[in-house]
C-alpha positions as CSV (number, residue, x, y, z in Angstrom):
1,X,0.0,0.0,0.0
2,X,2.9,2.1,0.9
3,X,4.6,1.5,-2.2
4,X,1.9,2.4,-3.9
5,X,1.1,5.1,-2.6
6,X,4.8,6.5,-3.2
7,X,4.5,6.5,-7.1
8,X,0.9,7.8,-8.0
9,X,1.6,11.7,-9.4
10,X,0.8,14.6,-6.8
11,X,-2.7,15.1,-8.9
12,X,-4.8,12.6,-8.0
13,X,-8.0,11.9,-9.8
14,X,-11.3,11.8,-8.1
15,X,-11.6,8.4,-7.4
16,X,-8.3,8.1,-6.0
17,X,-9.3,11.1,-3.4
18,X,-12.7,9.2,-3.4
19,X,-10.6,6.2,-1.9
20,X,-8.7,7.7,0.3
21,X,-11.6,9.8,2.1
22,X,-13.2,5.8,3.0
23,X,-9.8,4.7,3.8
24,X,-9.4,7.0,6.1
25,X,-13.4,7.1,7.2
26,X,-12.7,3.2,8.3
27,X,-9.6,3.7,9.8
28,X,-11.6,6.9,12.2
29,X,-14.6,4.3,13.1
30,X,-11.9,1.7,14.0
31,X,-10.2,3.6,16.2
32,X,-13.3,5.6,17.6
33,X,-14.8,1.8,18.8
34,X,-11.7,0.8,20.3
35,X,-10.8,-1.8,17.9
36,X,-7.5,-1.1,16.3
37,X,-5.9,-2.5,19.1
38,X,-7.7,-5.5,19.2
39,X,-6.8,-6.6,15.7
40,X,-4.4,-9.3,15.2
41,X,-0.8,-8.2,15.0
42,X,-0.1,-8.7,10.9
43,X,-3.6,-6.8,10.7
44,X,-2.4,-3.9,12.6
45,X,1.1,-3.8,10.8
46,X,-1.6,-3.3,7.6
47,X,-4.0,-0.6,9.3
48,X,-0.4,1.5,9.9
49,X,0.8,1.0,6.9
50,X,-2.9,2.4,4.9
51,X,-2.5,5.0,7.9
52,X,0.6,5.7,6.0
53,X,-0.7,5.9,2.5
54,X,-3.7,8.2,3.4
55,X,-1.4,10.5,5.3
56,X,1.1,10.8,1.9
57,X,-2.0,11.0,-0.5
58,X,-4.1,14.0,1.8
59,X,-0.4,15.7,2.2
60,X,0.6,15.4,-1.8
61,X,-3.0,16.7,-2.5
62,X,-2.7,19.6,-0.1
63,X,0.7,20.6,-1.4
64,X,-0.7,21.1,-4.7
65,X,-3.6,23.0,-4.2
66,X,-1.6,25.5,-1.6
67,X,-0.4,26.5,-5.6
68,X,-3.8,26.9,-7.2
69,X,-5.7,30.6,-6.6
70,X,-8.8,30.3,-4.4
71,X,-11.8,30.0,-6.5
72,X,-14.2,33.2,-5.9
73,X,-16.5,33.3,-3.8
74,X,-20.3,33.7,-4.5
75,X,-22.0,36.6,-4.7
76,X,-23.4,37.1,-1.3
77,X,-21.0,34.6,1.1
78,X,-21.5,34.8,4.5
79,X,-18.1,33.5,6.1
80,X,-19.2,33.6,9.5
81,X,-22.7,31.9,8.4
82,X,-20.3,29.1,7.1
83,X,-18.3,28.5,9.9
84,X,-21.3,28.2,12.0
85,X,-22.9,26.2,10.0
86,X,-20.0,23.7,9.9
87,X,-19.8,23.7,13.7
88,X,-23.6,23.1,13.8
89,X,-22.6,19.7,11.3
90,X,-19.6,18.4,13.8
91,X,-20.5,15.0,15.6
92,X,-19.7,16.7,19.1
93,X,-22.0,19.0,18.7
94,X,-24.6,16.9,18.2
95,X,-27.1,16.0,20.4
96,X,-27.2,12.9,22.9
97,X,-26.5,11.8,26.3
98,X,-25.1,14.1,29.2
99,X,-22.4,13.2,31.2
100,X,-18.9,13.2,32.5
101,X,-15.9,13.1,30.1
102,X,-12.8,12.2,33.0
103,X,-9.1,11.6,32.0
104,X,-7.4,9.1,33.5
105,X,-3.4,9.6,34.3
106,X,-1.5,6.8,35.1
107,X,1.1,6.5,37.8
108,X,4.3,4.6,39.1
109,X,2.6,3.1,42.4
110,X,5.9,3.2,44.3
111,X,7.1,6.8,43.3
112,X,3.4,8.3,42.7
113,X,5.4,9.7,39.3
114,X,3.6,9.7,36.2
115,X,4.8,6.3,34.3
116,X,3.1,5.7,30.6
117,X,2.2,2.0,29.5
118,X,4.7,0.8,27.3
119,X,3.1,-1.3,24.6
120,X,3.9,-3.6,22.3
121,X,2.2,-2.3,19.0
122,X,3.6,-1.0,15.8
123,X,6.1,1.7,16.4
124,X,6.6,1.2,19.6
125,X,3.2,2.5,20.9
126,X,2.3,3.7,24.3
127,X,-0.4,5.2,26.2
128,X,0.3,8.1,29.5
129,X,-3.9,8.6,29.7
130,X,-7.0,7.2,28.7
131,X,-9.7,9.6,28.3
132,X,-13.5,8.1,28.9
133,X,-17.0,9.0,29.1
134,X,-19.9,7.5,31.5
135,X,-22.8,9.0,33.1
136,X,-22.4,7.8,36.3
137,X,-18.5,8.9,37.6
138,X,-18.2,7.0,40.8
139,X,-19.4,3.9,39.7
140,X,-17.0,3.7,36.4
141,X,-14.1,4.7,38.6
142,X,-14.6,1.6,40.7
143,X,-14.9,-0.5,37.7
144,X,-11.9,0.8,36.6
145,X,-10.1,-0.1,39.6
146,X,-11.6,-3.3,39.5
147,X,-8.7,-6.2,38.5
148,X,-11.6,-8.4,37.5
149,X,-13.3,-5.8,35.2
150,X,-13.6,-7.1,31.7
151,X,-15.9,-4.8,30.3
152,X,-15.0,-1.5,28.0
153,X,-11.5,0.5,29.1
154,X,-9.5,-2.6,28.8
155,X,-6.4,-0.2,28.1
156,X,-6.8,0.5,32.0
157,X,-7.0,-3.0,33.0
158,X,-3.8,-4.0,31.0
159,X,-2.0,-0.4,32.9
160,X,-3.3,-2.4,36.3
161,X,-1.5,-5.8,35.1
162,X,1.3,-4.3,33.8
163,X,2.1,-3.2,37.9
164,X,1.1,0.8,37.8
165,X,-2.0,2.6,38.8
166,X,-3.9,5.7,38.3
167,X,-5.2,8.6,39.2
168,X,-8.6,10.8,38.6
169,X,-6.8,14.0,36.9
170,X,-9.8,15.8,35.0
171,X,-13.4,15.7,34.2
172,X,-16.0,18.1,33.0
173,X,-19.4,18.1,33.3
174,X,-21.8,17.9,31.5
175,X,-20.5,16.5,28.2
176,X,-21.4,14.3,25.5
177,X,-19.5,11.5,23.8
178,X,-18.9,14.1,21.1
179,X,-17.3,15.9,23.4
180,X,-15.0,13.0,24.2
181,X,-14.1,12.0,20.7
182,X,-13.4,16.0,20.1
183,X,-10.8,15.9,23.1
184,X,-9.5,13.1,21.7
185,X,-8.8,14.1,18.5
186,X,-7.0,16.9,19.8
187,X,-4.5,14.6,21.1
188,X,-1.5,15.3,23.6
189,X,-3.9,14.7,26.8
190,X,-0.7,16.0,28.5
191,X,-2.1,19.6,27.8
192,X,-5.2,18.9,30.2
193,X,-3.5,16.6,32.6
194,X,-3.4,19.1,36.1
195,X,-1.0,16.0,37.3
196,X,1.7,16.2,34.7
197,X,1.8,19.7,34.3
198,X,2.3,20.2,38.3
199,X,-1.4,22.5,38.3
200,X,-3.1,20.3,40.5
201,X,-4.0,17.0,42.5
202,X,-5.6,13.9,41.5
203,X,-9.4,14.2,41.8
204,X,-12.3,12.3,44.2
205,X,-15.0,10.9,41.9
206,X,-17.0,11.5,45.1
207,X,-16.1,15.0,46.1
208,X,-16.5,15.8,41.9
209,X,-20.2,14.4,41.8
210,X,-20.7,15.9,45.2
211,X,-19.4,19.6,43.8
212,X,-22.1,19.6,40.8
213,X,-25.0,21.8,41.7
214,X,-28.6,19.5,41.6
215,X,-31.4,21.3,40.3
216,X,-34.5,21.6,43.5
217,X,-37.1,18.9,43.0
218,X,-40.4,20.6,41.9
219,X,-42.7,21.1,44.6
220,X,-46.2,20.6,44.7
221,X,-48.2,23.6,44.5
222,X,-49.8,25.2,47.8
223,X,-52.9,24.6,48.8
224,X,-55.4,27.6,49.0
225,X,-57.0,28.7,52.4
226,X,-60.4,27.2,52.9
C-alpha cells in the first residue's frame, strides 16, 4: 500500500481522493470503537501502513492546491454563516446523552510519578492517559479499579497488570461522547493533565459528583386557604 502510494503523481483523480476519504473514514470508526488495538498483529502492521498511504495522498494533495488561486467566492457569502454552519454539522456537537468526560493519568505506584504503559504495538506504541466518558463517575471509577473488570476500558485493566496505577486527573461536566471524541482528537492529553503539568492534584469521583450543583425537586403547589 505504501509503495503504492509513493508513485501515484501529486494530482490525484477523483476516485483516487474518493478512496482515500473511506480509507481513512474506516480507519476513524476503527479507532473511535476501540478496535484497532484488538486486531491481530499482521492486521495492525496493515492498518499503519494504509495510515501511511492516506497521510502521503491528503499531504501530496494539499501541497498542490496551496499552488492553485482560491476559486471566488459567490456573490453574497457569508463567512461567519459558514463557519457556524460547519460547527452546527460536527459530531460533538450533536445532540445525545449528558455526562462526564474524565481523564485518566497513570502513575508509578511506588514513586506516585507519572509512568506511561509501554506497549507492544507497531512503532513502539504507548499510552500516559485514557480519556472516557460515563454518566455515572463513581461507579465507572470503581470498575476501573476493579482487577476483575472485563468490560470497556481494557487499556486501564492491562495499565493495572502491567504493575502501575492511576489517578482521577480531570473531568467536566456535562458532556457528550462528542465531546470526548473531540478531546481526543485533539491529542497530547498532556495539555489537560493538572497532574503532569504540576497545576493540580488527582481528583475524588465523590467530592467531583458531590461539587455539581442539583437542580431543586419541583414542589407541589400550595394549597389555598379554605
Amino acid at each position: 500500500m505504501t509503495a503504492a502510494a509513493d508513485r501515484l503523481e501529486p494530482g490525484r483523480s477523483r476516485d483516487e481522493l474518493r478512496l482515500a476519504q473511506v480509507a481513512s473514514g474506516l480507519l476513524l470508526q476503527l479507532d473511535a470503537y476501540r478496535l484497532t488495538g484488538r486486531l491481530p498483529l499482521e492486521v495492525q502492521v496493515q492498518a499503519s501502513r494504509l495510515r501511511h498511504a492516506i497521510k502521503l495522498v491528503v499531504q501530496a494533495e494539499a501541497a498542490r492546491t496551496a499552488t492553485l488561486p482560491p476559486p471566488p467566492l459567490p456573490a453574497g457569502w457569508d463567512q461567519a454563516a459558514a463557519l457556524r454552519a460547519w460547527i452546527a454539522a460536527q459530531p460533538w456537537v450533536q445532540p445525545g446523552p449528558v455526562g462526564w468526560v474524565y481523564l485518566l493519568c497513570f502513575r508509578d505506584p511506588t514513586t506516585g510519578h507519572h509512568q506511561p504503559l509501554q506497549g507492544n504495538g507497531v512503532r513502539g506504541q504507548y499510552a500516559g492517559h485514557y480519556w472516557g466518558w460515563t454518566d455515572d463517575l463513581e461507579r465507572r471509577i470503581a470498575e476501573h479499579r476493579n482487577p476483575r473488570w472485563r468490560g470497556a476500558g481494557r487499556l486501564v485493566q492491562v495499565a493495572l497488570e502491567a504493575g502501575l496505577t492511576f489517578e482521577l486527573a480531570w473531568c467536566e461536566y456535562p458532556a457528550t461522547r462528542g465531546r470526548e471524541r473531540r478531546l481526543k482528537n485533539q491529542g497530547s492529553a498532556y495539555r489537560r493533565c493538572p497532574l503532569c503539568r504540576g497545576t493540580g492534584g488527582p481528583l475524588d469521583p465523590a467530592a467531583a459528583v458531590a461539587a455539581i450543583p442539583r437542580s431543586p425537586l419541583p414542589q407541589p403547589p400550595s394549597a389555598g386557604r379554605r
